[in-house]
N, CA, C and O atoms as a Maestro MAE file, in Angstrom:
{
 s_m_m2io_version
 :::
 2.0.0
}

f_m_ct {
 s_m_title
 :::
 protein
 m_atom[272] {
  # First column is atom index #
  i_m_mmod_type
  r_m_x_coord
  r_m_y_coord
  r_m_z_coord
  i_m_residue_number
  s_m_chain_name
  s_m_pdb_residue_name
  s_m_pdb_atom_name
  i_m_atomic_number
  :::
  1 25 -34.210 71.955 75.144 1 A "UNK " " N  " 7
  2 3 -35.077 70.985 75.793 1 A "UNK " " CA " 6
  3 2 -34.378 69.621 75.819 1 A "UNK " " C  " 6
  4 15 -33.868 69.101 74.826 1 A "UNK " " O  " 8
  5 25 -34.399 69.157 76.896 2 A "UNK " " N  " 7
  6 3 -33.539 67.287 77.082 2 A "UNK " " CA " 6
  7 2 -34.524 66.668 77.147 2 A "UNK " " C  " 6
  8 15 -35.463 66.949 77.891 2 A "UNK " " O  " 8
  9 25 -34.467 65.500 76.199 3 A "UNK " " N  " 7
  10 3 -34.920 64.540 75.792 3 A "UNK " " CA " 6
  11 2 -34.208 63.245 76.675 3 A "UNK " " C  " 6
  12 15 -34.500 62.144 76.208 3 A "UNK " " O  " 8
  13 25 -33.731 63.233 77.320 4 A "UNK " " N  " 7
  14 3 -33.609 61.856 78.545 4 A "UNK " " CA " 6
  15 2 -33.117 62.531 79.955 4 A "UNK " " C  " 6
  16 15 -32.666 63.667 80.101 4 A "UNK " " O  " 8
  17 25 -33.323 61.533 80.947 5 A "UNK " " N  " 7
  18 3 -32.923 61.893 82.232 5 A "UNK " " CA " 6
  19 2 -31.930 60.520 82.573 5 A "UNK " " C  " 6
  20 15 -32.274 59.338 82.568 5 A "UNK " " O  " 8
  21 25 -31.031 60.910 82.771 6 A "UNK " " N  " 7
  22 3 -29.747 59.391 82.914 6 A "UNK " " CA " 6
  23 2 -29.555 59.506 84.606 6 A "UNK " " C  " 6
  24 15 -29.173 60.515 85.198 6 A "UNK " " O  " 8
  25 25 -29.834 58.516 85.074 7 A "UNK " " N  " 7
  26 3 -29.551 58.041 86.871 7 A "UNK " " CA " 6
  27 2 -28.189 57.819 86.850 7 A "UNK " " C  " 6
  28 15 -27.813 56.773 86.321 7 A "UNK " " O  " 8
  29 25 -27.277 58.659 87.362 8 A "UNK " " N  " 7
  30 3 -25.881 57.837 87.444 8 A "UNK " " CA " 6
  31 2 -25.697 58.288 88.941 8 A "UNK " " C  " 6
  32 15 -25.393 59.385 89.408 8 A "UNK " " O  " 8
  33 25 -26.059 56.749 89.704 9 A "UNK " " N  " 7
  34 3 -25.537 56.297 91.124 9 A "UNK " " CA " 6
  35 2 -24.248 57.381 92.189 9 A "UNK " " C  " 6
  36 15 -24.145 57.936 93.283 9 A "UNK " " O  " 8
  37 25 -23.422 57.110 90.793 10 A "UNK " " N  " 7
  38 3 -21.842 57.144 91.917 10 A "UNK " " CA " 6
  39 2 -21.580 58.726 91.693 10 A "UNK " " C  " 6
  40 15 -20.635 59.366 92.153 10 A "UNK " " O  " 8
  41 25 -22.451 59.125 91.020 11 A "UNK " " N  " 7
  42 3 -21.971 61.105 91.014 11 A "UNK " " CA " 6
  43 2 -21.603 61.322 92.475 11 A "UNK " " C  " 6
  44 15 -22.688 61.461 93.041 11 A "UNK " " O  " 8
  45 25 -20.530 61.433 93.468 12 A "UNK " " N  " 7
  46 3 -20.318 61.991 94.544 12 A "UNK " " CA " 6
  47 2 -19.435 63.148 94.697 12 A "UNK " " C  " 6
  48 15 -19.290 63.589 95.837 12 A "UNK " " O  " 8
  49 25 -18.850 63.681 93.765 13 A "UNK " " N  " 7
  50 3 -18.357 65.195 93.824 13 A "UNK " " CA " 6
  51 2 -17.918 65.919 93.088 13 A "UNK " " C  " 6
  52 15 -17.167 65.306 92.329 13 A "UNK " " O  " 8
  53 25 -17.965 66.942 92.869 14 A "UNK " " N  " 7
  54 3 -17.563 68.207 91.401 14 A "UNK " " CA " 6
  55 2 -16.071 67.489 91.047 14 A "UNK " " C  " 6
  56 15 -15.262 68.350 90.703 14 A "UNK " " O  " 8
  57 25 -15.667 66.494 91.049 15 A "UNK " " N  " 7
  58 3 -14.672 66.044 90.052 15 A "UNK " " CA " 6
  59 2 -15.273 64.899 88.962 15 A "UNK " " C  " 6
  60 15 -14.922 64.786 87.788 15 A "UNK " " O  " 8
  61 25 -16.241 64.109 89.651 16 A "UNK " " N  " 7
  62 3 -17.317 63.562 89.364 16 A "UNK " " CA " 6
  63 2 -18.104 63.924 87.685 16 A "UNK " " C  " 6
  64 15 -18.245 63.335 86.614 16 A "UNK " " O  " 8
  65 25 -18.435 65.151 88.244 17 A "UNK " " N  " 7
  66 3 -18.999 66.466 87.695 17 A "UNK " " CA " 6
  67 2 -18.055 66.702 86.252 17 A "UNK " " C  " 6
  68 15 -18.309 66.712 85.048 17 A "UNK " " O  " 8
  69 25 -17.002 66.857 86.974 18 A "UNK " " N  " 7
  70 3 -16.139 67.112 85.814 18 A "UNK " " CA " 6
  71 2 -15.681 66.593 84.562 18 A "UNK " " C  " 6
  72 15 -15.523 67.036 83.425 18 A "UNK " " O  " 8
  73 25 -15.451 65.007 85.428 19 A "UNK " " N  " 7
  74 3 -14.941 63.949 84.454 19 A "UNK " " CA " 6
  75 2 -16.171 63.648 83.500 19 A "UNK " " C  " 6
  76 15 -15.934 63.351 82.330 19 A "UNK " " O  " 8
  77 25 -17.339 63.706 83.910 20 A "UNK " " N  " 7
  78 3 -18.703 63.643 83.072 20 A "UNK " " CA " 6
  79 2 -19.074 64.742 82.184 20 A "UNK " " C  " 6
  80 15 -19.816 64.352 81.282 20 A "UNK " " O  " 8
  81 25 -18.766 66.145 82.139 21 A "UNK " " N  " 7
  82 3 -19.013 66.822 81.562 21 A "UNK " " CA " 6
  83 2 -17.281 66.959 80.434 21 A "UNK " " C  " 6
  84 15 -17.472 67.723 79.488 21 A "UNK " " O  " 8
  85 25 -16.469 66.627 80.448 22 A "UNK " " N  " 7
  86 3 -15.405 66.190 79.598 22 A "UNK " " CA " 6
  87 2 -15.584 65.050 78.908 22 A "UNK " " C  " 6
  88 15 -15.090 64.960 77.784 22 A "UNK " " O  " 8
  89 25 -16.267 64.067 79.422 23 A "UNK " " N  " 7
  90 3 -16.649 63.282 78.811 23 A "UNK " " CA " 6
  91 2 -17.725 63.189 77.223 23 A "UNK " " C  " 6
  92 15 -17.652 62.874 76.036 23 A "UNK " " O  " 8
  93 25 -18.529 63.629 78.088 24 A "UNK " " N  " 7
  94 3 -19.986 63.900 77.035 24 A "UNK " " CA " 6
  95 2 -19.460 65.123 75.922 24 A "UNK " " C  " 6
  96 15 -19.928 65.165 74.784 24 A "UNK " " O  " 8
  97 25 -18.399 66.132 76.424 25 A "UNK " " N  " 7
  98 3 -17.920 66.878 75.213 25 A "UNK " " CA " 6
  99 2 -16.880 66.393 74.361 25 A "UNK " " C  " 6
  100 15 -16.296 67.008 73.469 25 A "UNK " " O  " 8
  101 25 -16.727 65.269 74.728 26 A "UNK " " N  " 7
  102 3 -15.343 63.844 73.883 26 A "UNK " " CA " 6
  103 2 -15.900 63.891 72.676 26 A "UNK " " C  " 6
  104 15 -15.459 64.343 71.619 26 A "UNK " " O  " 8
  105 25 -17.675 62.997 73.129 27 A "UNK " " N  " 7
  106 3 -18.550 62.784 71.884 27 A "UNK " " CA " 6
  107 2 -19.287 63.564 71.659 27 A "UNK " " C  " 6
  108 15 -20.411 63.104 71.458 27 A "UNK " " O  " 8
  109 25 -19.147 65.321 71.537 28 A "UNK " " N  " 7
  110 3 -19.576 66.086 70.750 28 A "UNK " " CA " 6
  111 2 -21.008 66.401 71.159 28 A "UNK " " C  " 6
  112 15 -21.727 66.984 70.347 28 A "UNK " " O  " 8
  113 25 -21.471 66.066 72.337 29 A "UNK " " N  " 7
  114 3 -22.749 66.384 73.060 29 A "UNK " " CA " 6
  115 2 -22.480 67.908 73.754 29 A "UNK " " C  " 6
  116 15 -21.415 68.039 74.359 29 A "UNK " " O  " 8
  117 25 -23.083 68.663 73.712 30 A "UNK " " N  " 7
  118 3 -23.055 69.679 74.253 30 A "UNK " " CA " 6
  119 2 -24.397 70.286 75.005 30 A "UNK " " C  " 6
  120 15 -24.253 71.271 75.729 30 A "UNK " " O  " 8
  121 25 -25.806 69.647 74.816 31 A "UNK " " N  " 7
  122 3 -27.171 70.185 75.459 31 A "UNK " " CA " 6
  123 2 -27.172 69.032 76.531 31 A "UNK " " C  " 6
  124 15 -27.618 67.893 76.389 31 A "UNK " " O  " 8
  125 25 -26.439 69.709 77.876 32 A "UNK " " N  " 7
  126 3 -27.101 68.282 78.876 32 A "UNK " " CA " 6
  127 2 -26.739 69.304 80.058 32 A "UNK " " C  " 6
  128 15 -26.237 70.407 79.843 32 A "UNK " " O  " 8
  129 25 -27.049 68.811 81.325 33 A "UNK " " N  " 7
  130 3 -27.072 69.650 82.703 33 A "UNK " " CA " 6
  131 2 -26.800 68.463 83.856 33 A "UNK " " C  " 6
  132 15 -27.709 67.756 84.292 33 A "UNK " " O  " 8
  133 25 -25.565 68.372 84.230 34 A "UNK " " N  " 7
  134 3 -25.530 67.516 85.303 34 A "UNK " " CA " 6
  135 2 -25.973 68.350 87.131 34 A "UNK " " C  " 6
  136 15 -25.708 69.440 87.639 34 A "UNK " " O  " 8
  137 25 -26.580 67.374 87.501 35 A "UNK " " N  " 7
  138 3 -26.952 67.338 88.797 35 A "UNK " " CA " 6
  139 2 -26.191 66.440 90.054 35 A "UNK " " C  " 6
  140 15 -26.516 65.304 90.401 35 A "UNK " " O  " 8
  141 25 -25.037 67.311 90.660 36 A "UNK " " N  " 7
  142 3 -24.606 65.973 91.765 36 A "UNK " " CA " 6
  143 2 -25.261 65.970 93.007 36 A "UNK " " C  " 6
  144 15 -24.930 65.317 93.997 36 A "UNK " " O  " 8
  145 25 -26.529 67.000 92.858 37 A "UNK " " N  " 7
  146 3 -27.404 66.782 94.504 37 A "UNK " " CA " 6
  147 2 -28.696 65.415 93.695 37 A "UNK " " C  " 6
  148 15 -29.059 64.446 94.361 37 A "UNK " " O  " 8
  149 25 -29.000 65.561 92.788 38 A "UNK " " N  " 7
  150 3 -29.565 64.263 92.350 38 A "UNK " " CA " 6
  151 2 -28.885 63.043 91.302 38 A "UNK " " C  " 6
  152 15 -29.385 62.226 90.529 38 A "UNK " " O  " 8
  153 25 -27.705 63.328 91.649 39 A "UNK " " N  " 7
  154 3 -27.058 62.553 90.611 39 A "UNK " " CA " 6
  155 2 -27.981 61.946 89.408 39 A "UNK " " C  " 6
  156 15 -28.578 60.874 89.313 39 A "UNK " " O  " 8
  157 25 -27.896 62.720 88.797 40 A "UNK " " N  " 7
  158 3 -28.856 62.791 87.229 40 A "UNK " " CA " 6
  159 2 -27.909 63.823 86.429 40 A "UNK " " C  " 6
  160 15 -27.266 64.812 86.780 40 A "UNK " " O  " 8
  161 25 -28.121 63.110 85.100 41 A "UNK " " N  " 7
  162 3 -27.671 64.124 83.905 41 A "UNK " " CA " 6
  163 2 -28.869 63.812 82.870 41 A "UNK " " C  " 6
  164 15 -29.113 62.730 82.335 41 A "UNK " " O  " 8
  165 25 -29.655 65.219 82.703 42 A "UNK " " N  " 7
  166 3 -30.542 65.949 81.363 42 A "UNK " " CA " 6
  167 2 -29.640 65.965 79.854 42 A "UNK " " C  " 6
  168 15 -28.444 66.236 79.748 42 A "UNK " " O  " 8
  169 25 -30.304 65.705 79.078 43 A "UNK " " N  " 7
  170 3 -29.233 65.627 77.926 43 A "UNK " " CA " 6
  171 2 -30.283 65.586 76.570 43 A "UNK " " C  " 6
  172 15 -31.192 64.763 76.464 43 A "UNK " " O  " 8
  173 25 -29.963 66.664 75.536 44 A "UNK " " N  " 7
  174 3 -30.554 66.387 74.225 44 A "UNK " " CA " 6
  175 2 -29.757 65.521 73.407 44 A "UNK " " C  " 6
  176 15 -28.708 65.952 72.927 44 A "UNK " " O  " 8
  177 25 -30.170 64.255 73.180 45 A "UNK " " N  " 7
  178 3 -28.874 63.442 72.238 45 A "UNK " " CA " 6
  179 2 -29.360 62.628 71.345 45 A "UNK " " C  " 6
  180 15 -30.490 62.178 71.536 45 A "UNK " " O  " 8
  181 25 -28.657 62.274 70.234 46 A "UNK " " N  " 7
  182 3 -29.441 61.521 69.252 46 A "UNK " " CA " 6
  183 2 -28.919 60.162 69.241 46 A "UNK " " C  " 6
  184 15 -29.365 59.418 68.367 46 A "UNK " " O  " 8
  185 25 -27.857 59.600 70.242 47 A "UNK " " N  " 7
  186 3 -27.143 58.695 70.512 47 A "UNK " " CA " 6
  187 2 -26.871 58.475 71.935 47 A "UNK " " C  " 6
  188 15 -25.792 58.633 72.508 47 A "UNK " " O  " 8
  189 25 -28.424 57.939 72.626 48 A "UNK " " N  " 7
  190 3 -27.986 57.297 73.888 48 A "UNK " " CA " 6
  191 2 -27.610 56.716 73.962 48 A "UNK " " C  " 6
  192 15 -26.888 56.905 74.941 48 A "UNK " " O  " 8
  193 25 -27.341 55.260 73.347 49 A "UNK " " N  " 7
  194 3 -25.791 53.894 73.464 49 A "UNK " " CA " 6
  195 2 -24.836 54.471 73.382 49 A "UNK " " C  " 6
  196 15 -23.941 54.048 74.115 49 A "UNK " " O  " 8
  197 25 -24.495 55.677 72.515 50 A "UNK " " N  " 7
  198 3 -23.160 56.479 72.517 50 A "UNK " " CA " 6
  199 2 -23.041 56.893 73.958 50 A "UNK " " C  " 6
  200 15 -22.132 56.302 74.541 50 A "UNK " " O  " 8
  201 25 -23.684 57.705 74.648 51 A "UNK " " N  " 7
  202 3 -23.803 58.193 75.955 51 A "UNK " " CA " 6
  203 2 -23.413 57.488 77.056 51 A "UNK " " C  " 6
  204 15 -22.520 57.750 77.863 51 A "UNK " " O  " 8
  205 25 -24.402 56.287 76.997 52 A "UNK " " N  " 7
  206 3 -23.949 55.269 78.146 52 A "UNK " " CA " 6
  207 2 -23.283 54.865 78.302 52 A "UNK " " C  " 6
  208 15 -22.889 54.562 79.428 52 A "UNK " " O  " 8
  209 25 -22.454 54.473 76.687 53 A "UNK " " N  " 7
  210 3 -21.094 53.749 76.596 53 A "UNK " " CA " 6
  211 2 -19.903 54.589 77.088 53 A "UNK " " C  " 6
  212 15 -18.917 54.208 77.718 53 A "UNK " " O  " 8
  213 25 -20.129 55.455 76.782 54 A "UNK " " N  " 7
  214 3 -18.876 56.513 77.544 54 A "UNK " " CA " 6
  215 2 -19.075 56.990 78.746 54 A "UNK " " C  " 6
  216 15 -18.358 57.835 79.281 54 A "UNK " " O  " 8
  217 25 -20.011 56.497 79.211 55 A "UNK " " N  " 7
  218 3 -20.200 56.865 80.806 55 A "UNK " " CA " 6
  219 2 -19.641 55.825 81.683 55 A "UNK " " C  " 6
  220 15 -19.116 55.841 82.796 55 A "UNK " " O  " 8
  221 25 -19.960 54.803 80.710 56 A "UNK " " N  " 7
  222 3 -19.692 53.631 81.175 56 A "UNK " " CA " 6
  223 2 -18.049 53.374 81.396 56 A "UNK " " C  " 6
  224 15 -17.581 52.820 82.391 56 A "UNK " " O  " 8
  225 25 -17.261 53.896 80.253 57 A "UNK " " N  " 7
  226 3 -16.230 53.903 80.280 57 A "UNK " " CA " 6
  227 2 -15.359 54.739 81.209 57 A "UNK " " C  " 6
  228 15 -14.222 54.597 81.659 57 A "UNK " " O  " 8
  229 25 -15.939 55.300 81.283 58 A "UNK " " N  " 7
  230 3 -15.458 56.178 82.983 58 A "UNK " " CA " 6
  231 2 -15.794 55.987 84.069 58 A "UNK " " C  " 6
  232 15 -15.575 56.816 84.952 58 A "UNK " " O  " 8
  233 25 -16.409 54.854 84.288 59 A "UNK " " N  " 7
  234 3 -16.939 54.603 85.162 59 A "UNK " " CA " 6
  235 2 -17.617 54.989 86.228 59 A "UNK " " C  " 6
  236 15 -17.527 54.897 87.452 59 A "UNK " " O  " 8
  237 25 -18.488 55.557 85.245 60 A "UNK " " N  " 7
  238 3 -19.987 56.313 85.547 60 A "UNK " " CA " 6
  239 2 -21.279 55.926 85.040 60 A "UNK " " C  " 6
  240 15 -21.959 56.809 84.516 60 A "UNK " " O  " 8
  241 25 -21.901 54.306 85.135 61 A "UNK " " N  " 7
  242 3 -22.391 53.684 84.487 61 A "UNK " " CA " 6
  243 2 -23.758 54.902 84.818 61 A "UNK " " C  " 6
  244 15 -23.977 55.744 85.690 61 A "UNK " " O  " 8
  245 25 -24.420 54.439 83.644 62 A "UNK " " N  " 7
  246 3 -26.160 54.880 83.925 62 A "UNK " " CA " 6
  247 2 -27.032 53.673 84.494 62 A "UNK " " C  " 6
  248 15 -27.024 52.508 84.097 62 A "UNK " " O  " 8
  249 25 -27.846 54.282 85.604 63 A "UNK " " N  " 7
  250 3 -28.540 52.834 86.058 63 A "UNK " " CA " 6
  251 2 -29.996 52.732 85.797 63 A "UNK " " C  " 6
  252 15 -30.877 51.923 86.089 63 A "UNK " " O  " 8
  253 25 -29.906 54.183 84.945 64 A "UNK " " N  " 7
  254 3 -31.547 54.312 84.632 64 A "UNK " " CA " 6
  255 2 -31.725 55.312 83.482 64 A "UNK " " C  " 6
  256 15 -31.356 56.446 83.786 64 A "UNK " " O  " 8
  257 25 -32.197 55.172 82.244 65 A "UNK " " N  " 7
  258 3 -32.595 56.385 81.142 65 A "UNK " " CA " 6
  259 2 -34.089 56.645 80.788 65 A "UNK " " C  " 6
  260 15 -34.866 55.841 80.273 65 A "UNK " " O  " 8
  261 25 -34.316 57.831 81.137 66 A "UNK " " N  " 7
  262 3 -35.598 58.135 81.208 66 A "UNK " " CA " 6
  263 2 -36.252 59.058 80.130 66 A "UNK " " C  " 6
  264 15 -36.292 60.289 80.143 66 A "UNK " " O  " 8
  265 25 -36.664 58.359 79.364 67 A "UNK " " N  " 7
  266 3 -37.113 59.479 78.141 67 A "UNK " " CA " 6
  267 2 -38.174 60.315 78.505 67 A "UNK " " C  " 6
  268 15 -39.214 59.822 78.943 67 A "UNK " " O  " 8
  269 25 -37.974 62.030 78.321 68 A "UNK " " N  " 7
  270 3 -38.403 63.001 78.759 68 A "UNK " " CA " 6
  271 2 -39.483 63.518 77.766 68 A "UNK " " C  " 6
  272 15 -40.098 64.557 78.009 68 A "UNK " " O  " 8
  :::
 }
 m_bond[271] {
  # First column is bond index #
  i_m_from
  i_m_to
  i_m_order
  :::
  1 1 2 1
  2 2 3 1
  3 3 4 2
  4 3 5 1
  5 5 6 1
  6 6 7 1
  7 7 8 2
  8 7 9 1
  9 9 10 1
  10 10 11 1
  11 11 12 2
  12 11 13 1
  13 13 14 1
  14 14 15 1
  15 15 16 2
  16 15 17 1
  17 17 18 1
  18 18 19 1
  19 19 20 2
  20 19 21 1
  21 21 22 1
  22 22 23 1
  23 23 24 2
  24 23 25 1
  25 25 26 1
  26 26 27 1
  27 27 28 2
  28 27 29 1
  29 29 30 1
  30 30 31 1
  31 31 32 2
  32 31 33 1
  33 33 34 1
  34 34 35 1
  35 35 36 2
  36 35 37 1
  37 37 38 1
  38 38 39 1
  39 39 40 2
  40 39 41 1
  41 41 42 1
  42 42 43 1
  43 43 44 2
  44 43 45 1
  45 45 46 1
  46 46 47 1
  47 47 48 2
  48 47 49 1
  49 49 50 1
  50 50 51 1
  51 51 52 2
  52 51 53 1
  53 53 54 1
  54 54 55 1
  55 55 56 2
  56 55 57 1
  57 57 58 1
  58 58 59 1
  59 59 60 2
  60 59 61 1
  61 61 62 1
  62 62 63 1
  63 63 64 2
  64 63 65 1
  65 65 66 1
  66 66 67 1
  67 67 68 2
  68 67 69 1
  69 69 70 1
  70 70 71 1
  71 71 72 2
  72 71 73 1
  73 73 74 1
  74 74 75 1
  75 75 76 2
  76 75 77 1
  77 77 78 1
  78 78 79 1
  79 79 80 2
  80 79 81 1
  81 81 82 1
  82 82 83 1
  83 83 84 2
  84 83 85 1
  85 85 86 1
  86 86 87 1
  87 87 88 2
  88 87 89 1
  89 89 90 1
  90 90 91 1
  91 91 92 2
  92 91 93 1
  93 93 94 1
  94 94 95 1
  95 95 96 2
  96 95 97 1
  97 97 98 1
  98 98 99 1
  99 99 100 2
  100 99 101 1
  101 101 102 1
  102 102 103 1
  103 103 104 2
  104 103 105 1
  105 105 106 1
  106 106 107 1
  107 107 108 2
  108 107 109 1
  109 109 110 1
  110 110 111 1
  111 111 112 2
  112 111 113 1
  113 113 114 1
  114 114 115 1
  115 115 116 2
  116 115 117 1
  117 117 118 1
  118 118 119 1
  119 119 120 2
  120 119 121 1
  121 121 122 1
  122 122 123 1
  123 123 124 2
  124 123 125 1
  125 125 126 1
  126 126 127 1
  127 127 128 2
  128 127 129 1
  129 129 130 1
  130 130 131 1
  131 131 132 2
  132 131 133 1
  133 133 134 1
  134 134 135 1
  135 135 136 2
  136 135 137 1
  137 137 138 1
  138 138 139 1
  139 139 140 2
  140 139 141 1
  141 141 142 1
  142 142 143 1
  143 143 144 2
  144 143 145 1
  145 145 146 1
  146 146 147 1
  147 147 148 2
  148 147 149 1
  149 149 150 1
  150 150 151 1
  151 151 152 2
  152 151 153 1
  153 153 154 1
  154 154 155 1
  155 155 156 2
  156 155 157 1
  157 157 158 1
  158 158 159 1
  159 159 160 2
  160 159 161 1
  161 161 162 1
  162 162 163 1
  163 163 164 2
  164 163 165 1
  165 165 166 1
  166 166 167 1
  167 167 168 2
  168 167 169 1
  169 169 170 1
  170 170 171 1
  171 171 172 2
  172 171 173 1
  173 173 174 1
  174 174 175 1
  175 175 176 2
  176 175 177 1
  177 177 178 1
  178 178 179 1
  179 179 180 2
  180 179 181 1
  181 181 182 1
  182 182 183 1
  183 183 184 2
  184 183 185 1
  185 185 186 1
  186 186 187 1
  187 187 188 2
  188 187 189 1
  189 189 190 1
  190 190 191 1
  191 191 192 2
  192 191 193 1
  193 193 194 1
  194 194 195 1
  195 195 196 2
  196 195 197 1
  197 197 198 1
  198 198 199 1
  199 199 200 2
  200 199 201 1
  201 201 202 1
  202 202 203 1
  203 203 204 2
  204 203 205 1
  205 205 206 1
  206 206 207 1
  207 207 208 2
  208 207 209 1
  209 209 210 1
  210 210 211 1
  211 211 212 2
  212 211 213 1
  213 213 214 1
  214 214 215 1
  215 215 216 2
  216 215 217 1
  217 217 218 1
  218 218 219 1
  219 219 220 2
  220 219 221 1
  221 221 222 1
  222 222 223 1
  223 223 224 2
  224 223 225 1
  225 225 226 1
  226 226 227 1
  227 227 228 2
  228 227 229 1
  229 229 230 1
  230 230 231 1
  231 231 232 2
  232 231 233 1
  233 233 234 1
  234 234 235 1
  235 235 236 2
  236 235 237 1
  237 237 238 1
  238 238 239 1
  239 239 240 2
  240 239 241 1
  241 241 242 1
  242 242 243 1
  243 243 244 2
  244 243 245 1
  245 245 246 1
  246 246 247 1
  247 247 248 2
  248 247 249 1
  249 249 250 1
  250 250 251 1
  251 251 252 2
  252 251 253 1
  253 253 254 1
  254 254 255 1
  255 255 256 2
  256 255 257 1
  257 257 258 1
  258 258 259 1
  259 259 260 2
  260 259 261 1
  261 261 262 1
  262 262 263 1
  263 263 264 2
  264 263 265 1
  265 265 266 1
  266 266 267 1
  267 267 268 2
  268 267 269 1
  269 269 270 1
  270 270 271 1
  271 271 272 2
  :::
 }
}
C-alpha cells in the first residue's frame, strides 16, 4: 500500500522512467509505481525529504506530495 502520490511535471519518457526508478533504488526505496501517462510516482516511504531530494537531484523535482 503507498502512502504518498508525488506530481513530477517533466516525466516525458521511459528514460525518464528509468532514471527515477534507479534513483529511488540509490536510497533503498523499493514499494513505489511510476506512472509516465500521469506523471505521478506512488511510493511507501518513511523519508519523503529523502525522496524529493533525490528527485530533485536528477532533476525530477516533485511539484506536489499527496498523502494517501
Amino acid at each position: 500500500m503507498y502512502n504518498y502520490l508525488l506530481k513530477i511535471p517533466n516525466i516525458s519518457c521511459q528514460h525518464c522512467v528509468m532514471r527515477i526508478k534507479k534513483a529511488l533504488e540509490e536510497i533503498g526505496e523499493k514499494d513505489f509505481e511510476i506512472s509516465l501517462e500521469e506523471k505521478i510516482v506512488k511510493i511507501s516511504t518513511k523519508s519523503l525529504e529523502g525522496v524529493k531530494e533525490k528527485l530533485s537531484e536528477i532533476d525530477h523535482p516533485v511539484s506536489e506530495a499527496k498523502k494517501l
